[in-house]
PyMOL Python script that loads the backbone (N, CA, C, O; Angstrom):
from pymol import cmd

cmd.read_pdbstr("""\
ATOM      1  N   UNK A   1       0.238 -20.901 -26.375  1.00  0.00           N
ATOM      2  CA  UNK A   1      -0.117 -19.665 -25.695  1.00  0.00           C
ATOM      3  C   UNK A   1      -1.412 -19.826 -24.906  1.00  0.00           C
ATOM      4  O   UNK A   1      -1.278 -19.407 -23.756  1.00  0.00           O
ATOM      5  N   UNK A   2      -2.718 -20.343 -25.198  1.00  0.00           N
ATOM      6  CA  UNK A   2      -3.572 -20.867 -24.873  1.00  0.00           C
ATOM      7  C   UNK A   2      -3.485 -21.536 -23.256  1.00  0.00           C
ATOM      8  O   UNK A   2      -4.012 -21.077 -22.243  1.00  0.00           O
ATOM      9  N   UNK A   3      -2.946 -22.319 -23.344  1.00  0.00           N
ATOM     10  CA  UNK A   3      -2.818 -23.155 -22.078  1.00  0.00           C
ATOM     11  C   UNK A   3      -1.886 -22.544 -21.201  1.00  0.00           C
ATOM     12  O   UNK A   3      -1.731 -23.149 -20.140  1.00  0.00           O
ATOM     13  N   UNK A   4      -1.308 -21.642 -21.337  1.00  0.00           N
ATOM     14  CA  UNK A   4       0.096 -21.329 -20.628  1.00  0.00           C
ATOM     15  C   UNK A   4      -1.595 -19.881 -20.238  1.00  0.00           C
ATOM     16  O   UNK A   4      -1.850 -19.643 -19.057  1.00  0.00           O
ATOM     17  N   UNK A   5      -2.124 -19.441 -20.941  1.00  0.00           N
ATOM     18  CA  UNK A   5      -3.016 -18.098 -20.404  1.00  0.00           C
ATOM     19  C   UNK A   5      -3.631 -18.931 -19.470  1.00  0.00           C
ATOM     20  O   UNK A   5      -3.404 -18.686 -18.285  1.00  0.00           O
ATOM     21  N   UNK A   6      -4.452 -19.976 -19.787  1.00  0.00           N
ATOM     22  CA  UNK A   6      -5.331 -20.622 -18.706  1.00  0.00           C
ATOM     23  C   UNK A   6      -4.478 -21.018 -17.490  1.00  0.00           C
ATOM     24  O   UNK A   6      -5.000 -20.603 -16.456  1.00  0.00           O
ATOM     25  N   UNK A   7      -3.434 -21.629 -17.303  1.00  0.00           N
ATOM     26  CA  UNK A   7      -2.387 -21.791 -16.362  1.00  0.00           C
ATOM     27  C   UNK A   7      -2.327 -20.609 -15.545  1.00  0.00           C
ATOM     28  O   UNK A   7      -2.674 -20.514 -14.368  1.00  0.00           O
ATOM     29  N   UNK A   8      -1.904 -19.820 -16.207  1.00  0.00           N
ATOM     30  CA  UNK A   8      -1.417 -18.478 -15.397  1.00  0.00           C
ATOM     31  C   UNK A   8      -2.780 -17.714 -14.646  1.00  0.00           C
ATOM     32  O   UNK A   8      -2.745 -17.294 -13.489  1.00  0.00           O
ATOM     33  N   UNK A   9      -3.959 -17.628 -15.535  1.00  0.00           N
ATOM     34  CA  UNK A   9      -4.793 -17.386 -14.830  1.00  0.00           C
ATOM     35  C   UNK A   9      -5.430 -18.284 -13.309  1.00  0.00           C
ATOM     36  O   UNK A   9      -5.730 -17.719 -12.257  1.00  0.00           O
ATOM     37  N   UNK A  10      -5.505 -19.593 -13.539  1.00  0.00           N
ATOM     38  CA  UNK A  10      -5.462 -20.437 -12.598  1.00  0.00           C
ATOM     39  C   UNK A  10      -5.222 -20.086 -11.493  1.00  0.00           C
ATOM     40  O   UNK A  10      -5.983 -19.668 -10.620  1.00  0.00           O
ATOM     41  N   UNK A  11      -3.550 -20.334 -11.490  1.00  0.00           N
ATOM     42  CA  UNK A  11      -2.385 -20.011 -10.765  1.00  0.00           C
ATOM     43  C   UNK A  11      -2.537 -18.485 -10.022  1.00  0.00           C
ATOM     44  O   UNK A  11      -2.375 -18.495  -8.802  1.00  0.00           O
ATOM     45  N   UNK A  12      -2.776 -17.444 -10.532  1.00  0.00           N
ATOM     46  CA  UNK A  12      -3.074 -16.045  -9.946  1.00  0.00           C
ATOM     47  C   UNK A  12      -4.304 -16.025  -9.086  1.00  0.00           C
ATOM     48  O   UNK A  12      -4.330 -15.579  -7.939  1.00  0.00           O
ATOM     49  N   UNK A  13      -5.649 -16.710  -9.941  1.00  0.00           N
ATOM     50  CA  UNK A  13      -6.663 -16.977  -8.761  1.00  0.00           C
ATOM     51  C   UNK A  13      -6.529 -17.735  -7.502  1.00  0.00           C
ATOM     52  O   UNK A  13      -6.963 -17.188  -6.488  1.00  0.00           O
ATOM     53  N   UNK A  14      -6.048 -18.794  -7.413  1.00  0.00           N
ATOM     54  CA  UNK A  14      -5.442 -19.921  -6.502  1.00  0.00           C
ATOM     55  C   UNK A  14      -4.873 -18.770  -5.698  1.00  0.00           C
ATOM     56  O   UNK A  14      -5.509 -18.479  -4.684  1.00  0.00           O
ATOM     57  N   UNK A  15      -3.714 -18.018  -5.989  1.00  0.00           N
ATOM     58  CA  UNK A  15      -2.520 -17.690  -5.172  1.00  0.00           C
ATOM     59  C   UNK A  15      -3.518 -16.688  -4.339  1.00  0.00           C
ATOM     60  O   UNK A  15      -3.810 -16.730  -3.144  1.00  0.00           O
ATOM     61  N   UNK A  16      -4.084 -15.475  -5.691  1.00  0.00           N
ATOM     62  CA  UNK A  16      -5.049 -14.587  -4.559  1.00  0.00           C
ATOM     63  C   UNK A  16      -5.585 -15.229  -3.399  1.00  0.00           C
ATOM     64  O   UNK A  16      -5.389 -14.815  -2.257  1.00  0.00           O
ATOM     65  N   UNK A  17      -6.424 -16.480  -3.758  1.00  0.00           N
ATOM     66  CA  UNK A  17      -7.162 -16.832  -2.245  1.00  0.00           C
ATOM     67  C   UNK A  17      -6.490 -17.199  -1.306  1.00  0.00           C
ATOM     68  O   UNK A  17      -6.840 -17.007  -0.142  1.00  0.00           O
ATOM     69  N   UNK A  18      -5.436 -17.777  -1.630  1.00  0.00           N
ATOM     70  CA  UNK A  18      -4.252 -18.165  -0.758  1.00  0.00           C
ATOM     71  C   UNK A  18      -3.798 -17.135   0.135  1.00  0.00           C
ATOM     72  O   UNK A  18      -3.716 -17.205   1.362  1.00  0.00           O
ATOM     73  N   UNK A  19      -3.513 -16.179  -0.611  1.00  0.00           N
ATOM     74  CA  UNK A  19      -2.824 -15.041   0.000  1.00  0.00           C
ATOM     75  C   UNK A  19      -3.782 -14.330   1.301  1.00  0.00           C
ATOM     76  O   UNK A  19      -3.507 -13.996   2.454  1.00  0.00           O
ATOM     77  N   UNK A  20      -5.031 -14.294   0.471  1.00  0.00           N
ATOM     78  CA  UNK A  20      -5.999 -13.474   1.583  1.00  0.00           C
ATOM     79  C   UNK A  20      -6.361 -14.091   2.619  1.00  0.00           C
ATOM     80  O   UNK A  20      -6.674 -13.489   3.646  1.00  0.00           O
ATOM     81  N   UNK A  21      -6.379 -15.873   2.474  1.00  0.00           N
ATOM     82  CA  UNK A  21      -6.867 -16.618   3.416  1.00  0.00           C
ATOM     83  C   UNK A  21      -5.816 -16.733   4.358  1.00  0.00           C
ATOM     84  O   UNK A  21      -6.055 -17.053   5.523  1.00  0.00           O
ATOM     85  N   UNK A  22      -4.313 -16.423   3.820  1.00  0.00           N
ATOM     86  CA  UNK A  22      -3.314 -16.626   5.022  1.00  0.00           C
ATOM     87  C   UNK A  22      -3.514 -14.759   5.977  1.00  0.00           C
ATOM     88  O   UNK A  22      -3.678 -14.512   7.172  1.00  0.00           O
ATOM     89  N   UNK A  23      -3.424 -14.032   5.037  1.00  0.00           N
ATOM     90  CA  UNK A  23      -3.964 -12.517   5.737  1.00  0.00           C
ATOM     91  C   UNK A  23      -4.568 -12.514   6.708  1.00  0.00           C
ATOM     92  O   UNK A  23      -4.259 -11.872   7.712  1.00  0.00           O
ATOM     93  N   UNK A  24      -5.941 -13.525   6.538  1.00  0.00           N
ATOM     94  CA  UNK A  24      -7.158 -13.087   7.502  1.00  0.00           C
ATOM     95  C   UNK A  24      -6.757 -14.168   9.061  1.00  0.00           C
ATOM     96  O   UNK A  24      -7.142 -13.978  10.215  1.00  0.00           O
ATOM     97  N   UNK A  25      -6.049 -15.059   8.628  1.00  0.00           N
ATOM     98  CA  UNK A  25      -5.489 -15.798   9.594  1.00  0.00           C
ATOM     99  C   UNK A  25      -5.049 -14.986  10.348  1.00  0.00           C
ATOM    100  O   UNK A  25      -5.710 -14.496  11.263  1.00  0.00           O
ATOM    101  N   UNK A  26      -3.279 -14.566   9.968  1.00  0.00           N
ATOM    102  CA  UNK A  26      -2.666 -13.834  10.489  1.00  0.00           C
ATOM    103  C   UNK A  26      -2.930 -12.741  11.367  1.00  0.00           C
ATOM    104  O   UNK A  26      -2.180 -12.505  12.314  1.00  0.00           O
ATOM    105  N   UNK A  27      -4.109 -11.947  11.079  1.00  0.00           N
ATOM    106  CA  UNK A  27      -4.825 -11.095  11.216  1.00  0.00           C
ATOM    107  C   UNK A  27      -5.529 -10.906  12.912  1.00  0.00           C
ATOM    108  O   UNK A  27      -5.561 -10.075  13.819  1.00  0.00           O
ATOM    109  N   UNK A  28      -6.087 -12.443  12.550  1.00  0.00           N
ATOM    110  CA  UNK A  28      -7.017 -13.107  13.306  1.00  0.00           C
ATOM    111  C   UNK A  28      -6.046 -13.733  14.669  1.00  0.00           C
ATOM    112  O   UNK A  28      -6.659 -13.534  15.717  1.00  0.00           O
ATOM    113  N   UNK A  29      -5.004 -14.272  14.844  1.00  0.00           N
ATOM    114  CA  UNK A  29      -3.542 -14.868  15.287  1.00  0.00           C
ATOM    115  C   UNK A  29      -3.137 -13.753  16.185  1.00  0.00           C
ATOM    116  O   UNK A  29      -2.811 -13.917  17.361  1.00  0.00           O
ATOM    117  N   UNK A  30      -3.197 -11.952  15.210  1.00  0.00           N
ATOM    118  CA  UNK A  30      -2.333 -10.928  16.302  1.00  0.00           C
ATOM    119  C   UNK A  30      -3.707 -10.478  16.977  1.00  0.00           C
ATOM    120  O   UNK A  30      -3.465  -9.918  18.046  1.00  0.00           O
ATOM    121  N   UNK A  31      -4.893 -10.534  16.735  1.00  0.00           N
ATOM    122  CA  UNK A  31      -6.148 -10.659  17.693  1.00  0.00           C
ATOM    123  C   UNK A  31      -5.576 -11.226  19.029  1.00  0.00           C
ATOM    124  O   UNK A  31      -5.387 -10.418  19.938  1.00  0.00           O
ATOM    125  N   UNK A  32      -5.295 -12.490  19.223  1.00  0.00           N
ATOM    126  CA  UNK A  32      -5.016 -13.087  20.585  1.00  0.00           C
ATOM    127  C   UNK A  32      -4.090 -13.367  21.318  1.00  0.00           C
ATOM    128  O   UNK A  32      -4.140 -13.887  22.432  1.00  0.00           O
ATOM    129  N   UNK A  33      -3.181 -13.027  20.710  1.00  0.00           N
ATOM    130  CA  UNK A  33      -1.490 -12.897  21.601  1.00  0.00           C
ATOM    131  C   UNK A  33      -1.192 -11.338  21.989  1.00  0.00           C
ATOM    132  O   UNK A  33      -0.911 -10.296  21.397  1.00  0.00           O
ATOM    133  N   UNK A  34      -1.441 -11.835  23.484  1.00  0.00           N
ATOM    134  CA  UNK A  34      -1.284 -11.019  24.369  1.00  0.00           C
ATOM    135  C   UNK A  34       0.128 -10.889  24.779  1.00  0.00           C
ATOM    136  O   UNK A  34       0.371 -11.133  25.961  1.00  0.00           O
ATOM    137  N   UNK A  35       1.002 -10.580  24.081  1.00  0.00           N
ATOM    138  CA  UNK A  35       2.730 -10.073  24.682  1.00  0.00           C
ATOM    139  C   UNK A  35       2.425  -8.839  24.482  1.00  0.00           C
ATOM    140  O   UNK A  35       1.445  -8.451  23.847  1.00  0.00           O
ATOM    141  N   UNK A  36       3.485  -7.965  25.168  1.00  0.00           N
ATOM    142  CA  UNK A  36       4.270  -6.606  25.297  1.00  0.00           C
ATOM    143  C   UNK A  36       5.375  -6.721  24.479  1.00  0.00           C
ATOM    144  O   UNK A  36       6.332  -6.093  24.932  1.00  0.00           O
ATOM    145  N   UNK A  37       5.688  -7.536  22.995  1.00  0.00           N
ATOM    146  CA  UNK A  37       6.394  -7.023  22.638  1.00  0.00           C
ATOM    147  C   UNK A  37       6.054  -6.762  20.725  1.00  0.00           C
ATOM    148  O   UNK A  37       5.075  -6.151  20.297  1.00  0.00           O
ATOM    149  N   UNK A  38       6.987  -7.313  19.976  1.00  0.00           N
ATOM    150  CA  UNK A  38       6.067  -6.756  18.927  1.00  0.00           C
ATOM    151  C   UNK A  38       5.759  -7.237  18.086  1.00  0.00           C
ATOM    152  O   UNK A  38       5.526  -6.804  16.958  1.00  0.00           O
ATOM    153  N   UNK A  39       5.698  -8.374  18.569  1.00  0.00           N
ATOM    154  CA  UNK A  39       5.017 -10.259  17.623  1.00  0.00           C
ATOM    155  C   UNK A  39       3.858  -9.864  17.362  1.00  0.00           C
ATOM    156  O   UNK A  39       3.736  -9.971  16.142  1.00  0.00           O
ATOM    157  N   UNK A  40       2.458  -9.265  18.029  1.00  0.00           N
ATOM    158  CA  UNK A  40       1.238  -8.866  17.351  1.00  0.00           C
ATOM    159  C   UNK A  40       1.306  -8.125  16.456  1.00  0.00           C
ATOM    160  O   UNK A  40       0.642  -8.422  15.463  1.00  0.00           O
ATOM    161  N   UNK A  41       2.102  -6.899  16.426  1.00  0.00           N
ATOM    162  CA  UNK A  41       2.507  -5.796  14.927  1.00  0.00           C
ATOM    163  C   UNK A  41       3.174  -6.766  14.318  1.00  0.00           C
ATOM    164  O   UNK A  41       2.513  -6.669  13.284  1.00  0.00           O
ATOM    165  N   UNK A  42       3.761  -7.437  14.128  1.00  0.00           N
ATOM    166  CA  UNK A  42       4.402  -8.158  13.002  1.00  0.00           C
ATOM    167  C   UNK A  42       3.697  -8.581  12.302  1.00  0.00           C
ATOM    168  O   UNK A  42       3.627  -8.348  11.095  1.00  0.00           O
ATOM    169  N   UNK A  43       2.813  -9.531  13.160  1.00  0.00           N
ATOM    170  CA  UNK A  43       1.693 -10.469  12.251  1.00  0.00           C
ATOM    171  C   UNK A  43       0.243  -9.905  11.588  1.00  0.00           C
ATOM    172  O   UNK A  43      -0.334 -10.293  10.572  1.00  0.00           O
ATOM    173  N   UNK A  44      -0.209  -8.598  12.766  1.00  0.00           N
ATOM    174  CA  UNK A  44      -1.126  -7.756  11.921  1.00  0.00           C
ATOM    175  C   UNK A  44      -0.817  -7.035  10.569  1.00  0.00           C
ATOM    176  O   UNK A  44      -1.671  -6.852   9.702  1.00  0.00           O
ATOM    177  N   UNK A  45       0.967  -6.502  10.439  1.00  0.00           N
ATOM    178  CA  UNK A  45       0.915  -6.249   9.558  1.00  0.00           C
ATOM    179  C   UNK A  45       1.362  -7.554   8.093  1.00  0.00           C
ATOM    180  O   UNK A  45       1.260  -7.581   6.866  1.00  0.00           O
ATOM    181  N   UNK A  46       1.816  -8.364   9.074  1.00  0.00           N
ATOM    182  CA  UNK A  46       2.003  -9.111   7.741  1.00  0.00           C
ATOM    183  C   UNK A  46       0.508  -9.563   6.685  1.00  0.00           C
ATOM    184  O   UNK A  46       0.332  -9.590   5.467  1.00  0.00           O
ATOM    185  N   UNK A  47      -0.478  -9.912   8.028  1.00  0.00           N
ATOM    186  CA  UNK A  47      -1.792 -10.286   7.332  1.00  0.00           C
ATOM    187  C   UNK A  47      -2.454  -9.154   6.628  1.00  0.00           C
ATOM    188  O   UNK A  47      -3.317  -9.517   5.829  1.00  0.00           O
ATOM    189  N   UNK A  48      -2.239  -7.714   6.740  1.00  0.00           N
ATOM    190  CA  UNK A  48      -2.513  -6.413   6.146  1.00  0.00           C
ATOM    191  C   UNK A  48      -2.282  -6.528   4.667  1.00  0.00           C
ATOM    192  O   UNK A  48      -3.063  -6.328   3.736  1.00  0.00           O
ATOM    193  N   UNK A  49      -0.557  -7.033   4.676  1.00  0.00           N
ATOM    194  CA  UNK A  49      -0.227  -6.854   3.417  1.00  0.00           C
ATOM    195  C   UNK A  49      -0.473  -8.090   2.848  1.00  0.00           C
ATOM    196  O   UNK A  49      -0.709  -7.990   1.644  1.00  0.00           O
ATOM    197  N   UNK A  50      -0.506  -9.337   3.322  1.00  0.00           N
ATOM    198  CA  UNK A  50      -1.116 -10.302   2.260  1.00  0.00           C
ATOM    199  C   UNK A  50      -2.101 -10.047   2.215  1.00  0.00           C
ATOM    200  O   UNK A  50      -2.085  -9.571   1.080  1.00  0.00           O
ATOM    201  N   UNK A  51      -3.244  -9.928   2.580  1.00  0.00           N
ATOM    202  CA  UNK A  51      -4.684  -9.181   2.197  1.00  0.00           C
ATOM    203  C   UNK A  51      -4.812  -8.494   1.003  1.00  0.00           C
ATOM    204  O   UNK A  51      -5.255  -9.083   0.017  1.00  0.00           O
ATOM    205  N   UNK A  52      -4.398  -7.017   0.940  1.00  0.00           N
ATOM    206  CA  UNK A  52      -3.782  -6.242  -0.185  1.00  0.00           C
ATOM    207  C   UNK A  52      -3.069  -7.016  -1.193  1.00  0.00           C
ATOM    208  O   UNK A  52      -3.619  -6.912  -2.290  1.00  0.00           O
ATOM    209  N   UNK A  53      -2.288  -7.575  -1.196  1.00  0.00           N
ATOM    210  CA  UNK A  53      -1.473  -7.978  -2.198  1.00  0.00           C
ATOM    211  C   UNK A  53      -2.249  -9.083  -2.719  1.00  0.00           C
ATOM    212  O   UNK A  53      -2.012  -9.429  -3.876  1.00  0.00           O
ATOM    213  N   UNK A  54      -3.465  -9.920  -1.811  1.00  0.00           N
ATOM    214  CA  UNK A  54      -3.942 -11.185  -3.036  1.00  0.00           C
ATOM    215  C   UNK A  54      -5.085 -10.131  -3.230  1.00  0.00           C
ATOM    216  O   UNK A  54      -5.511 -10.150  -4.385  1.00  0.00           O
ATOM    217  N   UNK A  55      -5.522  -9.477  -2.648  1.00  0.00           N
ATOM    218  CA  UNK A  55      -7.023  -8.455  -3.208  1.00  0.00           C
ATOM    219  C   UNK A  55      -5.882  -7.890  -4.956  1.00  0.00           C
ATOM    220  O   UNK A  55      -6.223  -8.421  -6.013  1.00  0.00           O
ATOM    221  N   UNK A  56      -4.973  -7.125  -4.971  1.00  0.00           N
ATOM    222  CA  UNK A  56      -4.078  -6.627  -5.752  1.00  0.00           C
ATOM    223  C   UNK A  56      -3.907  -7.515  -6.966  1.00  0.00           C
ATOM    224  O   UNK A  56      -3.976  -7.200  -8.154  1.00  0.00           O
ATOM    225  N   UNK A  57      -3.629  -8.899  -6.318  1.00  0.00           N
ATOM    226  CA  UNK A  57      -3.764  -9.874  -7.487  1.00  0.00           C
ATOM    227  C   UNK A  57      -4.990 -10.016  -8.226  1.00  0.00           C
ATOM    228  O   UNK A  57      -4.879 -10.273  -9.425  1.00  0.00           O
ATOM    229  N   UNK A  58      -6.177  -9.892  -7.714  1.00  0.00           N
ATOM    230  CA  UNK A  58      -7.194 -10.606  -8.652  1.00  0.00           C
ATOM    231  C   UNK A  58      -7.867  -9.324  -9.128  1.00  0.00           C
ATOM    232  O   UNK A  58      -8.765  -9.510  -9.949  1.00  0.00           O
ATOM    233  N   UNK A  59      -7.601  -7.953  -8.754  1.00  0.00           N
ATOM    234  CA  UNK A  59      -7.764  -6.917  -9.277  1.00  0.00           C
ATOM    235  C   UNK A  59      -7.111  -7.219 -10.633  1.00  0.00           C
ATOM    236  O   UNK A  59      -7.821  -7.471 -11.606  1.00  0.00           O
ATOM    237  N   UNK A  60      -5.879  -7.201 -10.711  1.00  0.00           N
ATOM    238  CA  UNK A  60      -5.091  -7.169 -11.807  1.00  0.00           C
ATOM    239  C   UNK A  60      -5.664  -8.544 -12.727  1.00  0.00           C
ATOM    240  O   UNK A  60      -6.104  -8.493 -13.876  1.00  0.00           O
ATOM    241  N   UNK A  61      -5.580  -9.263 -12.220  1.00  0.00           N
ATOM    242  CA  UNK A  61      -6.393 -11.206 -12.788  1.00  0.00           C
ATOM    243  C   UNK A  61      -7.522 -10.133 -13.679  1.00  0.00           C
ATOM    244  O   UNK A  61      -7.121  -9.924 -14.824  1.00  0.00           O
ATOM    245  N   UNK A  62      -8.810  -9.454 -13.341  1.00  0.00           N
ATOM    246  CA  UNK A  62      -9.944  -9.018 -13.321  1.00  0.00           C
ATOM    247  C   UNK A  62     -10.111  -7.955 -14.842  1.00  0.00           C
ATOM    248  O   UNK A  62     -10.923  -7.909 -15.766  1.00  0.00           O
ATOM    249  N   UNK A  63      -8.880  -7.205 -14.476  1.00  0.00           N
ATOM    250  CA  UNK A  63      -8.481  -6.657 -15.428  1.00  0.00           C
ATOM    251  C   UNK A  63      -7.873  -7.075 -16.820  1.00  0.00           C
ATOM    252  O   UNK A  63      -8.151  -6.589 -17.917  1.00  0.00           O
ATOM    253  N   UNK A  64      -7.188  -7.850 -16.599  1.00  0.00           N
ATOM    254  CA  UNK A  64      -6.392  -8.457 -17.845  1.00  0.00           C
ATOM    255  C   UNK A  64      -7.899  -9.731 -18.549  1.00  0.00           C
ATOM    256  O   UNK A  64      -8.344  -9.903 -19.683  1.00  0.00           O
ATOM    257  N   UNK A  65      -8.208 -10.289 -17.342  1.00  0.00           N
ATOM    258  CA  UNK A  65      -9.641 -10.735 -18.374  1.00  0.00           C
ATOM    259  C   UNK A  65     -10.703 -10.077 -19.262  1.00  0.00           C
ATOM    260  O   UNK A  65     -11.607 -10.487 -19.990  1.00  0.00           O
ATOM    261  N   UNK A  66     -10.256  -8.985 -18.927  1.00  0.00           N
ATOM    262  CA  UNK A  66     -11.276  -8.077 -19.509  1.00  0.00           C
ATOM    263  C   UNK A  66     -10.770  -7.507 -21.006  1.00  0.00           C
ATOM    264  O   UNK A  66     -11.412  -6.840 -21.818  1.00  0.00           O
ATOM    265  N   UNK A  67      -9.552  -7.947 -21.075  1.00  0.00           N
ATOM    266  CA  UNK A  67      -9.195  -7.506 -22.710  1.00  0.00           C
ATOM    267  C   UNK A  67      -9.637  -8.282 -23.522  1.00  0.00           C
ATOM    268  O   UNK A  67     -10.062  -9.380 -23.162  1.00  0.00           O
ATOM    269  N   UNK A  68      -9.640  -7.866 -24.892  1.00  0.00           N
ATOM    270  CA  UNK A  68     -10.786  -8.785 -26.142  1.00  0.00           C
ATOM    271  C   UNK A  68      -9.897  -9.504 -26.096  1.00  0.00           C
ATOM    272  O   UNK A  68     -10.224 -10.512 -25.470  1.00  0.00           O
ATOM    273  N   UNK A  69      -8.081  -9.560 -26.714  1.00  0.00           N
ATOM    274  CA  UNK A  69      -7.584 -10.413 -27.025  1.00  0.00           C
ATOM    275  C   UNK A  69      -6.929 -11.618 -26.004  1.00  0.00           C
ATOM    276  O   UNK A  69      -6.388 -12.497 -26.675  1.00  0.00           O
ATOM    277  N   UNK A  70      -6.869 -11.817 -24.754  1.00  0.00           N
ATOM    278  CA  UNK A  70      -6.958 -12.371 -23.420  1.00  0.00           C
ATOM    279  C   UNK A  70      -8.035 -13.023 -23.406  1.00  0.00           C
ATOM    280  O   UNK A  70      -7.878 -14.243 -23.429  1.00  0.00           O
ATOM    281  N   UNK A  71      -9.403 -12.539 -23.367  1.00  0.00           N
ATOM    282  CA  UNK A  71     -10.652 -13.192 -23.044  1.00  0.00           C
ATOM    283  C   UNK A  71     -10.913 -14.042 -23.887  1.00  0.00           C
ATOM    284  O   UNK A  71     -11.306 -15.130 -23.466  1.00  0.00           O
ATOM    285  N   UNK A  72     -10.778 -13.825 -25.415  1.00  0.00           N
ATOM    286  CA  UNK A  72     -10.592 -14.916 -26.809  1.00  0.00           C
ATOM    287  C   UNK A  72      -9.741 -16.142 -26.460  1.00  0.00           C
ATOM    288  O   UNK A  72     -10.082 -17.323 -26.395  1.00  0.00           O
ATOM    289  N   UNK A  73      -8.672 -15.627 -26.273  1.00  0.00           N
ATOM    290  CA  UNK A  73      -8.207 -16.742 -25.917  1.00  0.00           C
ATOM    291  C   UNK A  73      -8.533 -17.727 -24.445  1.00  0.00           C
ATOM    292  O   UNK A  73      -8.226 -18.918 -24.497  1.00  0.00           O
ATOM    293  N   UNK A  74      -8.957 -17.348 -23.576  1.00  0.00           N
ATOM    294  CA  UNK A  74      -9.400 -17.826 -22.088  1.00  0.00           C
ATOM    295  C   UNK A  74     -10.523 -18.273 -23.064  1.00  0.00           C
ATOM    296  O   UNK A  74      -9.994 -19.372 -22.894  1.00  0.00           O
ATOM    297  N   UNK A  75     -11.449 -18.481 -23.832  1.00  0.00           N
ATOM    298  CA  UNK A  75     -12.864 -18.674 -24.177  1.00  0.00           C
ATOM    299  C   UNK A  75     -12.335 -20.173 -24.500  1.00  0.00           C
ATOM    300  O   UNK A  75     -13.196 -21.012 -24.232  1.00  0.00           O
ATOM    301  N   UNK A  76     -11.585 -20.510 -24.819  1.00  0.00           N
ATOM    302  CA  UNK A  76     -10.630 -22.078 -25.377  1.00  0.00           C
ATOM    303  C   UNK A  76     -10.641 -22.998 -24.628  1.00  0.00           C
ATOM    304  O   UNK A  76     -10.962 -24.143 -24.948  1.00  0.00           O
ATOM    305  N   UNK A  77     -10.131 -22.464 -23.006  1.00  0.00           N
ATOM    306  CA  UNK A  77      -9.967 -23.141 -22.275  1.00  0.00           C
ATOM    307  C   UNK A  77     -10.228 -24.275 -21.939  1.00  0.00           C
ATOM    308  O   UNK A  77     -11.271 -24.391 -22.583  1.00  0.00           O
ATOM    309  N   UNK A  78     -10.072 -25.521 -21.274  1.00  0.00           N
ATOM    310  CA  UNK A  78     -11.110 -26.814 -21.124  1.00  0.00           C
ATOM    311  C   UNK A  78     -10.677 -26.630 -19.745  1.00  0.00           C
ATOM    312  O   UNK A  78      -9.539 -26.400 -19.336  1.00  0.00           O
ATOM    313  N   UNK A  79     -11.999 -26.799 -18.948  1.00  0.00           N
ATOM    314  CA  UNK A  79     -11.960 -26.852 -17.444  1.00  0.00           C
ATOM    315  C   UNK A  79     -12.326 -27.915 -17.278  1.00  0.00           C
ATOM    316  O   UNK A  79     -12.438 -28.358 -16.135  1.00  0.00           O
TER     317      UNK A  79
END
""", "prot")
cmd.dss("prot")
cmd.show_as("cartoon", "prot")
cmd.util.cbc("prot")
cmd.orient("prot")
């Protein structure tokens, strides 16, 4: 159970930054394409919602560390 908590926590931090760093890209991408059609809304909103959704992740990551019996066990860990 131990290693599978440290895993998963890992794995959720990793993905959050992942997620936000592809967001702010994306974000950044419908900044400079200049078409008339609706490739910039696509990509602003796609980077919107990966934004939200890895912010969403490490909210939740943030939270679940914060329980006694979660954090006991994360205290094990070997980094």
């Amino acid at each position: 159970m131990i290693k599978s908590a440290c895993f998963l926590m890992k794995k959720a931090a990793a993905s959050s930054v992942s997620l936000i760093v592809m967001g702010t890209l994306l974000v950044l991408i419908s900044q400079f394409i200049n078409l008339n059609t609706a490739v910039p809304a696509i990509f602003s909103y796609a980077g919107f919602i990966s934004i939200f959704v890895g912010l969403l992740i490490m909210l939740i990551t943030t939270i679940v560390i914060m329980m006694p019996k979660i954090s006991r066990q994360l205290e094990q860990c070997q980094h």
